[in-house]
C-alpha positions, 0 to 999 in steps of 0.5 A, spaced: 500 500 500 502 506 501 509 503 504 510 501 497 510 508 494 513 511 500 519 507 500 524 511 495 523 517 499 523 514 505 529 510 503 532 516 500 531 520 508 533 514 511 540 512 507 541 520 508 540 520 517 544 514 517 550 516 513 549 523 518 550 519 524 555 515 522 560 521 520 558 526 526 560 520 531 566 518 527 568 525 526 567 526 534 572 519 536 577 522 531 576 529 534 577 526 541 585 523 539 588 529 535 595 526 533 590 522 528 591 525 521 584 524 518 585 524 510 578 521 508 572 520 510 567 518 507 560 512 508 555 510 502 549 508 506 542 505 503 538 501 507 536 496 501 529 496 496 524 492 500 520 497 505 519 494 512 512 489 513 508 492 517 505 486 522 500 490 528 499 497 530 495 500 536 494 507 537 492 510 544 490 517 547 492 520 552 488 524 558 490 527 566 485 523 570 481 530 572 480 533 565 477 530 559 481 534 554 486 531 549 491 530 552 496 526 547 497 521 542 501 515 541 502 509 536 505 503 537 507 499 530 510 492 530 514 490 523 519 486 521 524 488 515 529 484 512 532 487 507 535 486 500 540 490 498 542 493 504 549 496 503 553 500 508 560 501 506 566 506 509 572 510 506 577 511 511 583 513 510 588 515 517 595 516 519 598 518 525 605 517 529 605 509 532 600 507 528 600 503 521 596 508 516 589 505 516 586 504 509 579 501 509 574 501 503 572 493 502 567 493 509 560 492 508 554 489 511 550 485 505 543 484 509 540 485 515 533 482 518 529 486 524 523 484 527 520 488 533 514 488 537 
């Protein structure tokens, strides 16, 4: 259903968070040693073709107890997703003293399965 169409777009947002993330706490690791020279650094993310199956959803609302007036609103969606093509690959490239030059392109996570209720 609407999953489906959605799916480009939300794997595009998805993808960009994701290599967000990886790149701002590698950057916070880096900064914290600085006799390390950082040459490159780079993720490519994309979290796969296939949208995650939606398997059960409650929606609740929520009131105080000594008013009627709506309060707030939440919703629990349980899923499971096991991709296809999912790829998370890293280029690093680092030096500094007492170290051997680190030179990663070739790591990479192939497919990923997540369930949850």
């Amino acid at each position: 259903g609407l999953l489906i169409i959605l799916w480009p777009y939300l794997r595009k947002a998805i993808s960009k968070k994701a290599r967000y993330e990886m790149l701002e706490r590698a950057a916070v690791e880096i900064e914290k040693r600085s006799e390390w020279k950082l040459t490159e650094l780079e993720v490519e993310v994309d979290v796969g073709d296939r949208p995650p199956t939606l398997t059960g959803m409650r929606a609740y609302t929520r009131r105080k107890k000594e008013e009627q007036d709506f309060q707030g609103f939440q919703l629990d969606i349980d899923f499971h997703w096991k991709t296809h093509g999912f790829k998370m690959q890293p280029k690093i490239h680092m030096s500094g003293p007492h170290m051997l030059p680190v030179n990663i392109t070739e790591v990479s996570v192939k497919d990923v399965e997540l369930t949850t209720t």
